[in-house]
Structures are given as C-alpha cells and as structure tokens.
N, C-alpha and C positions, 0 to 999 in steps of 0.2 A: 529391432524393428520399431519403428517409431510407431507413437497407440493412435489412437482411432480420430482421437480431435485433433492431433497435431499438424494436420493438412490443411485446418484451416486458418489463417492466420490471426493474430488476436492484433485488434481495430481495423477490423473487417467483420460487415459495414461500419461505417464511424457516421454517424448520429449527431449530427449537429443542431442544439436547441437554441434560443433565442434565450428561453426562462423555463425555470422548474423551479420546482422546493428541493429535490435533490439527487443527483444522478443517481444516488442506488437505491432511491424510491422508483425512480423511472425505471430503472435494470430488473427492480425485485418484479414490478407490474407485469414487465413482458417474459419473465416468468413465470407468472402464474397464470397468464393469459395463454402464453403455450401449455402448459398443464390441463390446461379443461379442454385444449383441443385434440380432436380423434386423430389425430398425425401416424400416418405410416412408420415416418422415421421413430415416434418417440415411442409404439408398441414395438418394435425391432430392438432399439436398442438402449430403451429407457430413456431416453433423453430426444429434446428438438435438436438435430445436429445445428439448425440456421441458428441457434441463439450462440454456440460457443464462439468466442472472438469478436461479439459485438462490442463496441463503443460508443457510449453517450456521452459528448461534448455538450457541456453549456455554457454560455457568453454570462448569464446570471442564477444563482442559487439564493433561492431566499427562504431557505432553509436547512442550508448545509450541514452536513454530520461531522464530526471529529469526533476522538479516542472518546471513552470510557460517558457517550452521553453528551459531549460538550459541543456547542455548535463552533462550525468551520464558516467565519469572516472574509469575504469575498467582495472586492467591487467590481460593478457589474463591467465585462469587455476589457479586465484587466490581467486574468490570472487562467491558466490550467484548470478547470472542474471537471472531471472523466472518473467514467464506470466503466470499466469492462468487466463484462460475463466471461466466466472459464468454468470448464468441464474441469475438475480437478484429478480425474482418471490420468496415472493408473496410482495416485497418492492414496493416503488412507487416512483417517479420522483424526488417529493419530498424531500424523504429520502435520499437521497445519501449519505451524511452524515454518515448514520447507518452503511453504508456497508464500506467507510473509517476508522471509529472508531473502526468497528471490524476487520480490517487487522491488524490494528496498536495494538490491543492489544494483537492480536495472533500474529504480529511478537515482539514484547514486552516479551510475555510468555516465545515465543524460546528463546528469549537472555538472557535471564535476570536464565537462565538456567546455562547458561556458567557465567555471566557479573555480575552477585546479583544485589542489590536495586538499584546500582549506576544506572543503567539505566532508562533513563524515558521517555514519548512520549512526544516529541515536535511538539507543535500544528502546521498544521493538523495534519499530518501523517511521520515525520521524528524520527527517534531514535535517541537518546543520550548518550553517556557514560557521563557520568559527563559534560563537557560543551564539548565535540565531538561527531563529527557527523560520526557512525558507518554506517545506514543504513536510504535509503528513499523510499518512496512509490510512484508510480504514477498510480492512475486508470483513463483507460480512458472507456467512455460511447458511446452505440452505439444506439441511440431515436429515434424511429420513423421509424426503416428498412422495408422495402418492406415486410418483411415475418408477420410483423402483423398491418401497418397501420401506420400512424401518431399519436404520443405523445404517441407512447411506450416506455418504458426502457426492450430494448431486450437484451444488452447484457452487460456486463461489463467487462474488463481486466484491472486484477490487477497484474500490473509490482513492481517487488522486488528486489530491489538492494542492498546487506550487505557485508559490506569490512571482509572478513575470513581471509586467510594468506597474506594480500598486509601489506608491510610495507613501500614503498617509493610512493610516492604521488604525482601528478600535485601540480604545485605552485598558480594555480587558486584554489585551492582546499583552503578555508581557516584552518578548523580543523579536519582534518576526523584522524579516528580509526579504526583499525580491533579486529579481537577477536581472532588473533596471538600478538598482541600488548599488551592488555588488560591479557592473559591468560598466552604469552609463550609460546603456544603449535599450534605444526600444525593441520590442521584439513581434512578430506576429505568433498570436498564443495558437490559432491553430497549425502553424505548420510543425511548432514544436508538440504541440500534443501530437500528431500525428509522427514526427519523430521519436516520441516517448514510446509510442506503441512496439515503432521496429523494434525499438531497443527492449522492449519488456518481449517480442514476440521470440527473442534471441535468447533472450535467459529463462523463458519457461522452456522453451525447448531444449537448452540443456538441463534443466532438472528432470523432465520425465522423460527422457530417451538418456541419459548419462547419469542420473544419480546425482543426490548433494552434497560432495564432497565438496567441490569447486567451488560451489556458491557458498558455500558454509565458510568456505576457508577464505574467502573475498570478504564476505560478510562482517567474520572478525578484523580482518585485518585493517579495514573501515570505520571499527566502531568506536564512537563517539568514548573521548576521557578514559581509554582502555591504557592500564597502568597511572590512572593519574587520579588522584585524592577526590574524592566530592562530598556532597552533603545529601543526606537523602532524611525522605519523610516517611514513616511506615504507623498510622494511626496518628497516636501523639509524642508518638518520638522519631526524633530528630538526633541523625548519628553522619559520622562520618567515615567513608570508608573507601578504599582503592577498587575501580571498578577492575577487573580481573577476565571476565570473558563473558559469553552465554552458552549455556548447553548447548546440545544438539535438538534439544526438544524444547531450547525460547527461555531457561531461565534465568537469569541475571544473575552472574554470578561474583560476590565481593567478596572483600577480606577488609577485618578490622583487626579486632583481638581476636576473631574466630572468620574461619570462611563459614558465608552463608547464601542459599539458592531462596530466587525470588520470583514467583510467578508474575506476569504482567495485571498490573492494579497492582500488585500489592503493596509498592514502595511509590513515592514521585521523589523526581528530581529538585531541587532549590537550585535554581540558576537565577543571580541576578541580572 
C-alpha cells in the first residue's frame, strides 16, 4: 500500500524565484512557518501534508550551499538551483542513506539522458561527466521537530545544483561542466528542472513502496572509479587505493594493503 505522502507528487507546487541566498534556506523557512501554524492536517498527522513535494526553483542564488560547508557557484539564469521538501515516511533515521542514493540516481537518470554512460555517481551524491563535476546534492534533515516529538525524521530537503548553460567558471571551482559544454546546445533550465522532478518523483516512489534493493543496486553499478585505483586525502595522509563499493548504510568502501570503511567527510577525493 503505498504511505501517506506518496500521492502527492514531488515538484508539486514548483516555486519559481527570481533570487534567494538559497533554496533550502527558503524550504527550511516554509518549514518552520508551517510548524507555528495551528493546521488541522499537521495535529492529525504530525506534519503540513501541503509542504511534502514542494519545489523551490531559482534563476539566482547568492548564496548557495554545497557539501561539508562550501558554497555552491551559480551564474544567475544559467543552471538548475531546486529544493524540494519530502516527508521522508515510512524511512528511519537510520536510513538516510537510502534517501541520498535515491536522489543521486534519479538525478543520474536525468543526465545521463542528455550526457550517456559517461556519466557516473560520485560517492556520496556528486555527479560526474568523465572526471567533471556537472552537478551536486545537498540534503539537509530536520529530527526531532516540535510537530512530532524527539528522534523523529520529519522532514528532509533535497537541494540540487546542475551546471546547464554556464560555460565560464570560478577559479575555486576545480573541474566542473555543464551540459552546454558536454552537448553544444542550449537548454531551457526550467523545463528540465521540472523534468528532474518527474524523474526523482519516480524513484522515491520506488524506495518507499518497493524497498532499496533496486536503487542500491543502480546506485553501485554507477558509481564513480568503482574498481579503479585513486588517490584519496584522510587528514594529512594521502594514500592510494581501489575504490571497491559502498555499504548499504553510505560507506565508502576501499582496498589497499587492507580493506577499509569511510564515513562521508572522512576522506576527499584528489582529482586533478
């Protein structure tokens, strides 16, 4: 029986900004703006049912989020910037993982539309054209909100950032790509964010009505230098190793002279 939020479809509504500092600043707002409201739905069933499947597009971020803290480089009317809100019911704390692995491979699907094989996911959740970085993910989690208690997973935003027509780049930027670069062709950013959506409202519904077996197993089969030598950074050492798989629960799993499991932060890549 499919669960309670999956009727309604995710990038719906879809939210089109002009400018923000950054969609899952805007996502987290209307969060917490439904939190202080007396809503029927959210004493019934812990939650605003209108917020799950919302979508925040914006044309400019001028102050985008990427991984571990670092800001996400965007020129304005050129690229993919989207939040969507998800109920992450009937998942658990646990899992988080699950619900990562399945962004990445429904944003994976989209590209790889325009992009072919060349594209693959780079553990956790970054995309790669060949060894550039087109597009990254950042979900953030909101545990434990007033509307259902301590050691809930109430809410999730999943921020999405994909270089479409940018072809000149910050110099902090080490290798990024668009898919005006890769393709030659211009594209209109919103009707593929709004095809990004379909394509992501298809693979959360097979995680939480089907389980992750399937996505888990796309996932890997995607993933970025899997069997192949690389250099990685963990502190101040610097080693080399054959990247091998990821668990089921996100960790990065190598082999050098020893296999060893790597939570996300704990190691970077060195790609030149």
């Amino acid at each position: 029986m499919p669960h309670l939020f999956s009727v309604k479809h995710l990038g719906s509504p879809f939210i089109e900004l002009q400018s923000v500092d950054s969609t899952n600043n805007y996502a987290r707002q209307r969060i917490f703006a439904a939190n202080q409201a007396n809503l029927p739905e959210r004493q019934e069933y812990g939650h605003n049912l209108n917020l799950h499947g919302t979508a925040i597009f914006a044309h400019e971020q001028i102050a985008g989020k990427g991984q571990r803290g670092n800001k996400w480089f965007s020129e304005k009317n050129a690229n993919i910037a989207i939040s969507i809100i998800v109920n992450p019911n009937p998942l658990l704390i646990s899992q988080q993982f699950q619900l990562g692995a399945c962004v990445a491979v429904a944003v994976h699907e989209f590209l790889m539309k325009y992009t072919g094989d060349d594209t693959k996911i780079k553990w956790p959740n970054d995309l790669y054209w060949q060894d550039r970085k087109a597009g990254g993910i950042l979900i953030e989690n909101i545990v434990g909100s007033k509307s259902t208690g301590g050691g809930s997973w109430d809410w999730s935003i999943i921020g999405i950032g994909i270089n479409i027509n940018q072809t000149s780049f910050d110099d902090e930027l080490l290798n990024p790509v668009s898919l005006k670069q890769i393709t030659g062709n211009n594209f209109n950013t919103i009707t593929l964010a709004k095809e990004l959506c379909i394509v992501l409202n298809e693979k959360f519904t097979t995680l939480t009505n089907k389980g992750f077996e399937g996505i888990y197993a796309q996932y890997l089969f995607h993933l970025y230098k899997r069997n192949a030598t690389v250099r990685l950074k963990r502190g101040s050492r610097v080693f080399e190793a054959t990247i091998k798989s990821v668990s089921p629960s996100g960790k990065l799993i190598v082999h050098h002279s020893i296999e060893e499991e790597f939570d996300f932060g704990e190691v970077e890549w060195i790609i030149k």
